[in-house]
C-alpha positions as YAML, in Angstrom:
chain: A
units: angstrom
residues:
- id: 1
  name: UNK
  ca: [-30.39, 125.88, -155.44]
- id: 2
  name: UNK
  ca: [-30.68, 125.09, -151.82]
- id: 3
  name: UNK
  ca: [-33.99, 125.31, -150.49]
- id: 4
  name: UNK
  ca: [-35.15, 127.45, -147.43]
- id: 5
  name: UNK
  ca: [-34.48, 125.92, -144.10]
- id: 6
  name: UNK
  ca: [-37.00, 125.85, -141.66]
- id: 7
  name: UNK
  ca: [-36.59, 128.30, -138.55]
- id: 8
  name: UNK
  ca: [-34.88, 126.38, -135.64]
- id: 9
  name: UNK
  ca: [-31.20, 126.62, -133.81]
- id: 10
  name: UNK
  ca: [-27.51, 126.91, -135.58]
- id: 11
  name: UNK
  ca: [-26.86, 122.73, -134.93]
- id: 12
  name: UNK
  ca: [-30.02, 121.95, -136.53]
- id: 13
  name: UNK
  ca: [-29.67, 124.36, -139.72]
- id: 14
  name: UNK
  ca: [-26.35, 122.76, -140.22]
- id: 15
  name: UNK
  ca: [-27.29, 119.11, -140.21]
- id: 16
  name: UNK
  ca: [-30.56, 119.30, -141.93]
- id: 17
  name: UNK
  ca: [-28.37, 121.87, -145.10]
- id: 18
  name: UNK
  ca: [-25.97, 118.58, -144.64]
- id: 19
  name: UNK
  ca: [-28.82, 116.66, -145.42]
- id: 20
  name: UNK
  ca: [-29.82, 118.64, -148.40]
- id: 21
  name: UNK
  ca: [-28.31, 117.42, -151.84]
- id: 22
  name: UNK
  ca: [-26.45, 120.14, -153.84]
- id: 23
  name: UNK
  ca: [-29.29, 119.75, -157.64]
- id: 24
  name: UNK
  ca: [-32.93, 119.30, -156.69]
- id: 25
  name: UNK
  ca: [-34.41, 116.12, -158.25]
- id: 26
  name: UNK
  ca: [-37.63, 114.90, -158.65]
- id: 27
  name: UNK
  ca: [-36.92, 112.25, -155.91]
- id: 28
  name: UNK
  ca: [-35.28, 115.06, -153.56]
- id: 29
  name: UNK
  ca: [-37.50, 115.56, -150.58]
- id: 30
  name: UNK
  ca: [-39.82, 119.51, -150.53]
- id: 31
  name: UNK
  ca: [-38.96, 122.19, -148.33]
- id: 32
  name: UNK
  ca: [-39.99, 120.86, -144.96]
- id: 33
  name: UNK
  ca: [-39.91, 117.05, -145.50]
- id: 34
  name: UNK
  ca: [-36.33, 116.88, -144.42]
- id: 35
  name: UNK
  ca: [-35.14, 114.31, -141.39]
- id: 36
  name: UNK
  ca: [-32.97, 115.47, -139.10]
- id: 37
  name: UNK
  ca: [-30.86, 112.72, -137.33]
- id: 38
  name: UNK
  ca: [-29.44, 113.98, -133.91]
- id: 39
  name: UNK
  ca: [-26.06, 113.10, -133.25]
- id: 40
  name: UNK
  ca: [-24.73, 110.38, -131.47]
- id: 41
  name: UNK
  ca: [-23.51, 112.17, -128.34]
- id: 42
  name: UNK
  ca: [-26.84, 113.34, -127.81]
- id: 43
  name: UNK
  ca: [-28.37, 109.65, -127.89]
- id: 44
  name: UNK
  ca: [-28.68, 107.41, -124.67]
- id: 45
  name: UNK
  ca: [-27.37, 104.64, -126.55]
- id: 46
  name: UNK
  ca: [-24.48, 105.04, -123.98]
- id: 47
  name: UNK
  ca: [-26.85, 104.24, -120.86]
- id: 48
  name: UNK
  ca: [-28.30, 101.18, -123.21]
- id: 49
  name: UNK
  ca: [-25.04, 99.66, -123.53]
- id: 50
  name: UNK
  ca: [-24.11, 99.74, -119.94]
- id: 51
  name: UNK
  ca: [-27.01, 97.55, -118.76]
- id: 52
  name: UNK
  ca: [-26.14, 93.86, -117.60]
- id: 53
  name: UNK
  ca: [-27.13, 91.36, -119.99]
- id: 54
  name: UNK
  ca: [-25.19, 88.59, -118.29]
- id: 55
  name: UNK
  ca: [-27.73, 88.32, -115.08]
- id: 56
  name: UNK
  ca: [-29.65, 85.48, -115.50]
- id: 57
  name: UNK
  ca: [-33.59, 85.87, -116.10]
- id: 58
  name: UNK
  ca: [-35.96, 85.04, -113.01]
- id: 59
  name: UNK
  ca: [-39.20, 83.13, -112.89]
- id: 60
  name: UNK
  ca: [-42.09, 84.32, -110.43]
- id: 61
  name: UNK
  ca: [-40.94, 81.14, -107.76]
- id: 62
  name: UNK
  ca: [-37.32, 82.76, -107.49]
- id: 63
  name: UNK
  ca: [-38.50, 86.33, -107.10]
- id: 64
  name: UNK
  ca: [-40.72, 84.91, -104.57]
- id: 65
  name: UNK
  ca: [-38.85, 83.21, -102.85]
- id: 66
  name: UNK
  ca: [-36.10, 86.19, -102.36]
- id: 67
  name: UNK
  ca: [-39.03, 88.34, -101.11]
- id: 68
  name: UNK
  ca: [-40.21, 85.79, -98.53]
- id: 69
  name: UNK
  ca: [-36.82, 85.84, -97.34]
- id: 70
  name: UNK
  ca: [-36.84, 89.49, -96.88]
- id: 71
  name: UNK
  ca: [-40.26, 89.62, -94.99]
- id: 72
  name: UNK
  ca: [-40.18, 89.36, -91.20]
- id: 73
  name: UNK
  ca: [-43.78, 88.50, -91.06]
- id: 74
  name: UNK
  ca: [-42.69, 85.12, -93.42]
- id: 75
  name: UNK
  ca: [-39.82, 85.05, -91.21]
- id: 76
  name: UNK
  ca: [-41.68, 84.90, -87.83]
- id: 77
  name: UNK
  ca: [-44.21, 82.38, -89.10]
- id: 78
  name: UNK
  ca: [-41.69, 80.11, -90.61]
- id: 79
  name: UNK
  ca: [-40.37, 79.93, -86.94]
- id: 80
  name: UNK
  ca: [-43.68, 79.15, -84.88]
- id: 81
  name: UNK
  ca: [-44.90, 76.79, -87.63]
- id: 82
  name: UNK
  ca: [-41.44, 74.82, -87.40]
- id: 83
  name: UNK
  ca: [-41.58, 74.72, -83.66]
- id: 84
  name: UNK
  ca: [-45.32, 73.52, -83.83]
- id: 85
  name: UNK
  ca: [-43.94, 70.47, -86.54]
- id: 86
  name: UNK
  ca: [-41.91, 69.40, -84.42]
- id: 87
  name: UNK
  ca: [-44.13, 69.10, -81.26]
- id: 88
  name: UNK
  ca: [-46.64, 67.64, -83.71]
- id: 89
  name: UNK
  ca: [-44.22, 64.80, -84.96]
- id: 90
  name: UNK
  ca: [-42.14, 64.31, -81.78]
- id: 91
  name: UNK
  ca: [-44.27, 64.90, -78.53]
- id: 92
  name: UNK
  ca: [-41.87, 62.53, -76.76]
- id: 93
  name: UNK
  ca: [-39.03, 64.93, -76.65]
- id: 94
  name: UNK
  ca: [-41.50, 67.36, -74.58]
- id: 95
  name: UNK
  ca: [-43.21, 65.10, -72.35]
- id: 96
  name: UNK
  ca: [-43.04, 62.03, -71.08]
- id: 97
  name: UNK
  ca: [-46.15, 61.70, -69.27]
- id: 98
  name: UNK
  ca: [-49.18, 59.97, -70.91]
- id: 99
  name: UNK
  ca: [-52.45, 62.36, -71.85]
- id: 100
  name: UNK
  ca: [-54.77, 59.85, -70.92]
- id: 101
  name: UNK
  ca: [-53.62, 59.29, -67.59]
- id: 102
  name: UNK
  ca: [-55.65, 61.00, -64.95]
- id: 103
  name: UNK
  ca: [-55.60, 60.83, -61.27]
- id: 104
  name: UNK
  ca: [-59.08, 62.30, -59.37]
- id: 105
  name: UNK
  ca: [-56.65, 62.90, -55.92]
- id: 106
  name: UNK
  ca: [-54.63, 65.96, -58.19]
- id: 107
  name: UNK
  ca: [-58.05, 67.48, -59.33]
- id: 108
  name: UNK
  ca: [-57.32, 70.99, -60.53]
- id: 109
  name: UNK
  ca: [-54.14, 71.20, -58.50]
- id: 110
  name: UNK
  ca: [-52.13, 74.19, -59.67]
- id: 111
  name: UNK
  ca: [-48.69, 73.86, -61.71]
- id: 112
  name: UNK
  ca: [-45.39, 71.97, -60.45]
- id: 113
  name: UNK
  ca: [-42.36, 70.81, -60.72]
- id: 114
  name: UNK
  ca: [-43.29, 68.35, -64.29]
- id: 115
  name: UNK
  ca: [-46.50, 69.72, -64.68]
- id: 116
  name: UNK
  ca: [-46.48, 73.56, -65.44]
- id: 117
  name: UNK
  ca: [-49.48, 73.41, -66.53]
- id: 118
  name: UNK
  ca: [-51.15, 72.16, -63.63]
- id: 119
  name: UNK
  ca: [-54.12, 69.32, -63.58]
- id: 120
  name: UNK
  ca: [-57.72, 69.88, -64.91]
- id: 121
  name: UNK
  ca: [-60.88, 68.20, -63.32]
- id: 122
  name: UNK
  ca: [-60.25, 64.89, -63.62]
- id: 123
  name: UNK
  ca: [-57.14, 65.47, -62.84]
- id: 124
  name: UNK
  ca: [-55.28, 65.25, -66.21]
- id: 125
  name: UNK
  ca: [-52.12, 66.96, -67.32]
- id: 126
  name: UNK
  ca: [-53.12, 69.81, -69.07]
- id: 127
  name: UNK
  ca: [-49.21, 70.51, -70.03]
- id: 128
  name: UNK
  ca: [-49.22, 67.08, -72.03]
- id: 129
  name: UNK
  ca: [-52.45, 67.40, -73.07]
- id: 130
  name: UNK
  ca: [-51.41, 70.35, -75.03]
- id: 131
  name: UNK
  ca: [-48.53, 68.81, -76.28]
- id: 132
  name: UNK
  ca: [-50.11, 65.52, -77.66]
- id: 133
  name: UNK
  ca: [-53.43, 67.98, -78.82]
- id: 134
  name: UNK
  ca: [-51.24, 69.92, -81.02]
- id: 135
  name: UNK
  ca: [-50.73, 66.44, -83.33]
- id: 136
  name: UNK
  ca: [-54.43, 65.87, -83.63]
- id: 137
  name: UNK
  ca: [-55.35, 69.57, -85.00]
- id: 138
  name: UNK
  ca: [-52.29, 70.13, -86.93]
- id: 139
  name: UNK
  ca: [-53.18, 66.76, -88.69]
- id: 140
  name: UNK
  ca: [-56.65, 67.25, -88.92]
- id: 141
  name: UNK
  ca: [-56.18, 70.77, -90.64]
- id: 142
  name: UNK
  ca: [-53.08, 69.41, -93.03]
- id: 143
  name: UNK
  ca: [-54.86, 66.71, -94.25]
- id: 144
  name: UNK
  ca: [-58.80, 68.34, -94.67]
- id: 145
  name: UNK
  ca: [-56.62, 70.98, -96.53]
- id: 146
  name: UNK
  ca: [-55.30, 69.22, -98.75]
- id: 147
  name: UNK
  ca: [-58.32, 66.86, -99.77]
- id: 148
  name: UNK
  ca: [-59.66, 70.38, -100.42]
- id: 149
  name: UNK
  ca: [-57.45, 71.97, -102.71]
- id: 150
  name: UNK
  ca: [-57.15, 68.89, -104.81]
- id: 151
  name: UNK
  ca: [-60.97, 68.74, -104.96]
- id: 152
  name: UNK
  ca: [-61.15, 72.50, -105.39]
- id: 153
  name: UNK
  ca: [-58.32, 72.71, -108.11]
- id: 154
  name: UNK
  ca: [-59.48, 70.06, -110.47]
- id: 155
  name: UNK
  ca: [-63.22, 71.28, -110.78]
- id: 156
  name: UNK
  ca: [-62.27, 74.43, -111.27]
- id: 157
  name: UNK
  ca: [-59.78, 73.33, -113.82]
- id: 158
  name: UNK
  ca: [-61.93, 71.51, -115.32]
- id: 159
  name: UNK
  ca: [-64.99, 74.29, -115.64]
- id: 160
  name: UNK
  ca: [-62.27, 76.76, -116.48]
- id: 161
  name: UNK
  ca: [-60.41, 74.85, -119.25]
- id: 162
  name: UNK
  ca: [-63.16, 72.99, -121.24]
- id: 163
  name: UNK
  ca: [-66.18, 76.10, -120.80]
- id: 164
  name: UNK
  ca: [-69.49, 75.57, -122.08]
- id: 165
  name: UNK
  ca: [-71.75, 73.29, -120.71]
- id: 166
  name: UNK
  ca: [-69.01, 71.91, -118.59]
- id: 167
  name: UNK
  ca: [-68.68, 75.13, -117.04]
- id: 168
  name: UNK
  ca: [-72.24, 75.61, -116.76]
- id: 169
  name: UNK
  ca: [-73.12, 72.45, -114.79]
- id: 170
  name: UNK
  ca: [-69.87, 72.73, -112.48]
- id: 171
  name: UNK
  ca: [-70.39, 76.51, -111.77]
- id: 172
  name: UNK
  ca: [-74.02, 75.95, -110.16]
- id: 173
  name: UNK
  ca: [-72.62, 73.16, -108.32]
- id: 174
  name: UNK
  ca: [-70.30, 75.03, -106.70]
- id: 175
  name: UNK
  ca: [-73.00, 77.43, -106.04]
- id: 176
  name: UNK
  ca: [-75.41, 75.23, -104.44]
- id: 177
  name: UNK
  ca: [-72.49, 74.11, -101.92]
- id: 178
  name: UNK
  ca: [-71.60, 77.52, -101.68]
- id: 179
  name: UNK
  ca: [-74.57, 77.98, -100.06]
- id: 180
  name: UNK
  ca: [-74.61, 76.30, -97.72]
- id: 181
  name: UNK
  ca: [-72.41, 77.37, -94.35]
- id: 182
  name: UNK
  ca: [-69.27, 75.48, -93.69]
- id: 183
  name: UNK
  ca: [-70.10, 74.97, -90.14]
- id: 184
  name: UNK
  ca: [-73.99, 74.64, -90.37]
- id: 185
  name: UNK
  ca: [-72.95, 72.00, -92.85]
- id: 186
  name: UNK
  ca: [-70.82, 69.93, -90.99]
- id: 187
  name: UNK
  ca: [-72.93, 69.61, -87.71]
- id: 188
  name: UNK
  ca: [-75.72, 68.77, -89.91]
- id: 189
  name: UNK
  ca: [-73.32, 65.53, -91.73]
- id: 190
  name: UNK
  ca: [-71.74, 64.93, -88.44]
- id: 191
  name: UNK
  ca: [-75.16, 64.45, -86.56]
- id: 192
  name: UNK
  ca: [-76.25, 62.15, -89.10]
- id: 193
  name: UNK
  ca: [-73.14, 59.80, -88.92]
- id: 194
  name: UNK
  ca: [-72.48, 60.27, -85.04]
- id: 195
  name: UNK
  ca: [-71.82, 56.11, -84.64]
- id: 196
  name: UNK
  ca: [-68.59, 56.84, -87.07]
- id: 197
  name: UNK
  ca: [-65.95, 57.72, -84.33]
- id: 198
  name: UNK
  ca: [-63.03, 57.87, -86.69]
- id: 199
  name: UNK
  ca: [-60.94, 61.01, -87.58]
- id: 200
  name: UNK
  ca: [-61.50, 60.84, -91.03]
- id: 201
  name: UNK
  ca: [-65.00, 61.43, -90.65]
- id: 202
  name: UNK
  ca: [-64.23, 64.94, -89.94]
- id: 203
  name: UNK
  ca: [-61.49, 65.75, -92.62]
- id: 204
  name: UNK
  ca: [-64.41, 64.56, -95.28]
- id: 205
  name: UNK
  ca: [-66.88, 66.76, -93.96]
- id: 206
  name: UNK
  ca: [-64.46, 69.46, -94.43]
- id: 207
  name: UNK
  ca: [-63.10, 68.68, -97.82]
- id: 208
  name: UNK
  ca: [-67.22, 68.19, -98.69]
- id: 209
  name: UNK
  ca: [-67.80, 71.44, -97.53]
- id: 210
  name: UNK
  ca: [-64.86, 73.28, -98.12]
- id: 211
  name: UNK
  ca: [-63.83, 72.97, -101.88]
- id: 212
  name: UNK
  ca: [-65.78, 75.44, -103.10]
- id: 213
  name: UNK
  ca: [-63.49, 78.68, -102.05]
- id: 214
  name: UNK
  ca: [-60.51, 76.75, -103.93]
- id: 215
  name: UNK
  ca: [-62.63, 75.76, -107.50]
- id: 216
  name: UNK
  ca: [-63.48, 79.15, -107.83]
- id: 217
  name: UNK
  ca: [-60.15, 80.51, -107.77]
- id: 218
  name: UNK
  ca: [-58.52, 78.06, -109.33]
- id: 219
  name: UNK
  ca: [-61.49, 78.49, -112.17]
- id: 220
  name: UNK
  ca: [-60.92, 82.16, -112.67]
- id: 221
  name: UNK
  ca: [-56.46, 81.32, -112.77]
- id: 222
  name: UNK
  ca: [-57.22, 78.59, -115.02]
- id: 223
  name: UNK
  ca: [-59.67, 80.69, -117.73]
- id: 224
  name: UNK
  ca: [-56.67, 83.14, -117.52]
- id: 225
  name: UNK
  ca: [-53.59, 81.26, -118.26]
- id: 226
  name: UNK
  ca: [-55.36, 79.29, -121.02]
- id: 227
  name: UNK
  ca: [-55.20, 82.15, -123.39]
- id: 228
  name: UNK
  ca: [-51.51, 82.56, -122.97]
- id: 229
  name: UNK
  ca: [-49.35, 81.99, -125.63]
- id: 230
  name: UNK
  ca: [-47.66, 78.83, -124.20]
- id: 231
  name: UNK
  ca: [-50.76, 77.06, -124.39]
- id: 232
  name: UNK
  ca: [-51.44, 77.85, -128.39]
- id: 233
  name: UNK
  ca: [-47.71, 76.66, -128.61]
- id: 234
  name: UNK
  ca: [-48.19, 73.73, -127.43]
- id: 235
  name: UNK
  ca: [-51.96, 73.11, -129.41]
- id: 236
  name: UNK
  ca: [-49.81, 74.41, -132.37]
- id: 237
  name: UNK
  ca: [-47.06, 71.82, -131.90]
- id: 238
  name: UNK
  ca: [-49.29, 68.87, -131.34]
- id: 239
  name: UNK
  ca: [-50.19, 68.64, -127.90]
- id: 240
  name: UNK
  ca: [-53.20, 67.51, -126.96]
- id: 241
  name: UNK
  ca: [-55.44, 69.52, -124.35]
- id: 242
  name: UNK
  ca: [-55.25, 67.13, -121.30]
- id: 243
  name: UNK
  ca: [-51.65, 67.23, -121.57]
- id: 244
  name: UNK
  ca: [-51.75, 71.55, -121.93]
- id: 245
  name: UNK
  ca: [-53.72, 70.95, -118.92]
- id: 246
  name: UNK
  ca: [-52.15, 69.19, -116.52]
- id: 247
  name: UNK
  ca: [-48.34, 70.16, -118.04]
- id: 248
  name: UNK
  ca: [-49.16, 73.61, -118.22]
- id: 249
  name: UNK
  ca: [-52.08, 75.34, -117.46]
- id: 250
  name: UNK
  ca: [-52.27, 73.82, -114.17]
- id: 251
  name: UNK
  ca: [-48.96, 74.53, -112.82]
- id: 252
  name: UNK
  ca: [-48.88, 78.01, -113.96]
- id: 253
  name: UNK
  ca: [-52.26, 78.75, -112.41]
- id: 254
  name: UNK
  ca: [-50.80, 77.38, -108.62]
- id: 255
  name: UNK
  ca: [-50.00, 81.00, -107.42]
- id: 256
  name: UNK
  ca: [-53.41, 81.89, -106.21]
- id: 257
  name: UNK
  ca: [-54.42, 78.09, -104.96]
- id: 258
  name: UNK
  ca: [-51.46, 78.02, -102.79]
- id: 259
  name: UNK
  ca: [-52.59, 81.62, -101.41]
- id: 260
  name: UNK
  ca: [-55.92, 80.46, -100.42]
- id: 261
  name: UNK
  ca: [-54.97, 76.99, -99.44]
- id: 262
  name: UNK
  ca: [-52.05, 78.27, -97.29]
- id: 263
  name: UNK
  ca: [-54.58, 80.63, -95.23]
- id: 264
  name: UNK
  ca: [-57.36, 78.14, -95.45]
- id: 265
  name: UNK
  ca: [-55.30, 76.19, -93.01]
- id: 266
  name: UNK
  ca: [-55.37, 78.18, -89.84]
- id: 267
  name: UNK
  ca: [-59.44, 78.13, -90.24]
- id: 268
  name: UNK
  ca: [-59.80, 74.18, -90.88]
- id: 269
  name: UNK
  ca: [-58.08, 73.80, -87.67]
- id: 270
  name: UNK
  ca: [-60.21, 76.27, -85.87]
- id: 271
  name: UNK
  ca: [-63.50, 74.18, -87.21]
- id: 272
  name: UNK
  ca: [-62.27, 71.37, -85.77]
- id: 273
  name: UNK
  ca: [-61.92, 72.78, -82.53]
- id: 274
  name: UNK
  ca: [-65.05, 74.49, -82.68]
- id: 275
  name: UNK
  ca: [-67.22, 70.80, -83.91]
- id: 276
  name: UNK
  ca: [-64.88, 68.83, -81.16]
- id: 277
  name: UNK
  ca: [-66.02, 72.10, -78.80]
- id: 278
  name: UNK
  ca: [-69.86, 71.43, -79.65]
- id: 279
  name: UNK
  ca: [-69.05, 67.30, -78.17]
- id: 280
  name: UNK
  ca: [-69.60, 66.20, -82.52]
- id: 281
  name: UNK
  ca: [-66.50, 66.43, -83.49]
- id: 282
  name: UNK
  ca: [-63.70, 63.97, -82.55]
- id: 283
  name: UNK
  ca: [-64.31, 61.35, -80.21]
- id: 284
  name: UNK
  ca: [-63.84, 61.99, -76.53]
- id: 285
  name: UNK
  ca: [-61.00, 59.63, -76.35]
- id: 286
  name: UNK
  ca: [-58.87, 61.89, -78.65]
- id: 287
  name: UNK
  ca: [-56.62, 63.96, -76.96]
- id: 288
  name: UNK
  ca: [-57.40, 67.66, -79.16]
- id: 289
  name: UNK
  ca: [-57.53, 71.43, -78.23]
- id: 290
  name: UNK
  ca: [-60.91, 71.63, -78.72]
- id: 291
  name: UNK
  ca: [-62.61, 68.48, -76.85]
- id: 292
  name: UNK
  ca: [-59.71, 70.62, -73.55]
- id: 293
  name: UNK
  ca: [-61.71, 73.24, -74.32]
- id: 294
  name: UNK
  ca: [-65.24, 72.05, -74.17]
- id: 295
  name: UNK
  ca: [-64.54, 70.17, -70.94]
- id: 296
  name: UNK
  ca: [-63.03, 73.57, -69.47]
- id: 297
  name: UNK
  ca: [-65.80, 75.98, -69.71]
- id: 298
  name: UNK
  ca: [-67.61, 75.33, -66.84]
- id: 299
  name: UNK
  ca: [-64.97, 76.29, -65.02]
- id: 300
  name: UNK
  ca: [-64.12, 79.46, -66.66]
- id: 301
  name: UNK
  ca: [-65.00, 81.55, -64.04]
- id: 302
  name: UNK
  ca: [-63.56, 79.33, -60.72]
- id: 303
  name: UNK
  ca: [-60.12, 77.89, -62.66]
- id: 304
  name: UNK
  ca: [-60.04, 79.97, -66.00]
- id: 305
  name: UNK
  ca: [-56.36, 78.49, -66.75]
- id: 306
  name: UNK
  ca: [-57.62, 75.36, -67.17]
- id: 307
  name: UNK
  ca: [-58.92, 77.04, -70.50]
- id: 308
  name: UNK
  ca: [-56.41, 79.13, -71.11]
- id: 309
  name: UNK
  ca: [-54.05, 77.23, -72.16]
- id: 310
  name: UNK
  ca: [-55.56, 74.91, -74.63]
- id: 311
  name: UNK
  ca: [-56.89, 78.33, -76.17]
- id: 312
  name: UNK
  ca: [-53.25, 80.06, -76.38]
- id: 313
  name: UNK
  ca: [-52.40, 77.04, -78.23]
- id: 314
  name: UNK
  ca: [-54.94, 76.98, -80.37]
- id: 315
  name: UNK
  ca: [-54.87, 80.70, -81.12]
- id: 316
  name: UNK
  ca: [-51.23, 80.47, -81.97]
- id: 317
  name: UNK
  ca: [-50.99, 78.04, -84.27]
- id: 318
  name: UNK
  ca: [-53.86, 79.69, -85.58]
- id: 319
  name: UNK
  ca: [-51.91, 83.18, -86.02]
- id: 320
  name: UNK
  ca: [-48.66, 81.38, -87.50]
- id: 321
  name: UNK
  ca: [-50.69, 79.80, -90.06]
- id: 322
  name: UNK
  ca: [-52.73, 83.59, -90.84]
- id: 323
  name: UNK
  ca: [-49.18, 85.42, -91.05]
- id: 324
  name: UNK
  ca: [-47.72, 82.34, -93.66]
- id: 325
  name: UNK
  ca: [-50.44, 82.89, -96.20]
- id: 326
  name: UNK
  ca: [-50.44, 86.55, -95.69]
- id: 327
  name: UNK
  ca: [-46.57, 86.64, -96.90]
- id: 328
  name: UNK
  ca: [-47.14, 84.25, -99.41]
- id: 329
  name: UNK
  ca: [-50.09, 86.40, -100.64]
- id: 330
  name: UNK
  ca: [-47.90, 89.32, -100.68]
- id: 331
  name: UNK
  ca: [-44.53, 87.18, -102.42]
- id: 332
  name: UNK
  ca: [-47.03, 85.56, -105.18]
- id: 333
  name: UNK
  ca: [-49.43, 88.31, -106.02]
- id: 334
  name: UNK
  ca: [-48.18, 91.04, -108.20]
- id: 335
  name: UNK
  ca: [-50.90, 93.61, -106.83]
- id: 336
  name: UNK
  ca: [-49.79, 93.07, -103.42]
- id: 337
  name: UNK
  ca: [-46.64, 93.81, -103.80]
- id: 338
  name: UNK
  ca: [-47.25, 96.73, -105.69]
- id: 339
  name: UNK
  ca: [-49.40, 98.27, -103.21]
...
């Protein structure tokens, strides 16, 4: 006896009475328990099959890299940031005049033919002065950005990875020097060691000061990416947890650091100009944007080019530097390029 079959269209009467044995049987399913099994035309196994499974997987470097590639912002940066290299490593092929030279009988004379620039008050070409200037910031901002992520990344690796007390004791650190301003900081170091002329002086006080921004991040990307499943792989295969950090943890948790160390660099290179601006920075003999600057503002009102260029320089390099870790931000961080 074939049992009643529940209300629906022709097709599915007909499958599920297919489905239906011919002599009811204890195991037979009840009236209403039947499973109907749509056909195969009417399954997107068709659209399934025609995906490409050949194309090779992608990490997040690769699909960064094709959207930096893309963006005109990364684009435009790339370009200024090249040009500035290469007056930073090879101010020769720009100028051959020397920055230190100065001759009182050209005082603020206005640009000519090898000087475009024109002379400041001493008489000094503020064209090469520029030139050899850019050297002395770029390096200065490079270097005190560099001695700060490393500082940065390994406490916050550290507190991150190991927790507990570890944690506890590295986390108020960082608070105490967080603080404390940057730039209130660094006058207050640099007035105490003012007999230390050297340009290292300066990238320390940074890197003392300036670590703080990078632990925290890297702190936060480190907590994360140790409670992936790579890292109990590797416990689970013997490793031991020095090794999961540095061979794993840490390189997966570089995203963010280079984000923040990338537009850390534009504002390291505006502190120096702004210490070398307050006469505590570099030492007056070293040619730099900010010690042009300082010397120019007295005359901001009776020769205001003599500033202005030293500033355009500064505020362009500057701006490059901004736009590069704004692209990066957007090519490493999921949530930006979402939004």
């Amino acid at each position: 006896m074939t049992p009643d079959i529940p209300t629906g269209n022709q097709k599915d009467r007909t499958a599920i009475t297919a489905a239906v044995p011919a002599e009811t049987s204890p195991s037979a399913p009840l009236p209403g328990q039947e499973r109907y099994v749509a056909p195969v035309d009417e399954t997107p196994l068709q659209a399934v099959d025609s995906l490409d499974e050949s194309a090779p997987a992608t990490n997040m470097w690769a699909s960064a890299s094709r959207t930096l590639r893309r963006n005109p912002l990364f684009i435009v940066s790339a370009l200024l940031i090249l040009v500035i290299l290469v007056v930073a490593l090879f101010p020769g092929l720009f100028t051959r005049q020397d920055p230190n030279y100065c001759n009182l009988d050209r005082s603020l004379d206005p640009g000519s033919a090898g000087h475009p620039f024109g002379f400041d008050l001493q008489g000094c070409d503020i064209y090469t002065r520029v030139v050899y200037g850019t050297r002395t910031s770029l390096s200065v901002g490079v270097l005190a950005t560099l001695l700060v992520v490393i500082i940065g990344s390994l406490v916050g690796a550290v507190a991150g990875f190991f927790g507990g007390w570890v944690d506890a004791v590295l986390s108020r650190l960082t608070d105490i020097f967080l603080a404390l301003p940057i730039l209130l900081g660094a006058i207050v170091v640099l007035q105490m060691f003012r007999t230390n002329g050297s340009i290292w002086k300066i990238i320390l006080v940074m890197a003392l000061f300036g670590w703080v921004s990078v632990a925290r991040i890297a702190r936060g990307a480190v907590m994360e990416a140790k409670n992936l499943e790579f890292n109990t792989a590797s416990t689970a295969l013997g490793s031991t947890p020095m090794r999961n950090l540095f061979r794993h943890i840490i390189p997966n948790s570089l995203a963010p650091i280079i984000v923040v160390g990338t537009t850390s660099l534009g504002s390291y290179i505006v502190l120096e100009a702004t210490l070398s601006f307050l006469g505590i920075g570099l030492p007056t003999t070293t040619v730099s944007w900010g010690g042009d600057i300082s010397n120019a503002q007295s005359m901001l009102r009776t020769d205001p080019m003599v500033l202005f260029y030293p500033s355009v320089a500064l505020a362009i390099t500057v701006l490059a530097f901004i736009m590069m870790g704004d692209a990066v931000k957007d090519a490493l961080d999921p949530k930006s390029r979402t939004a």
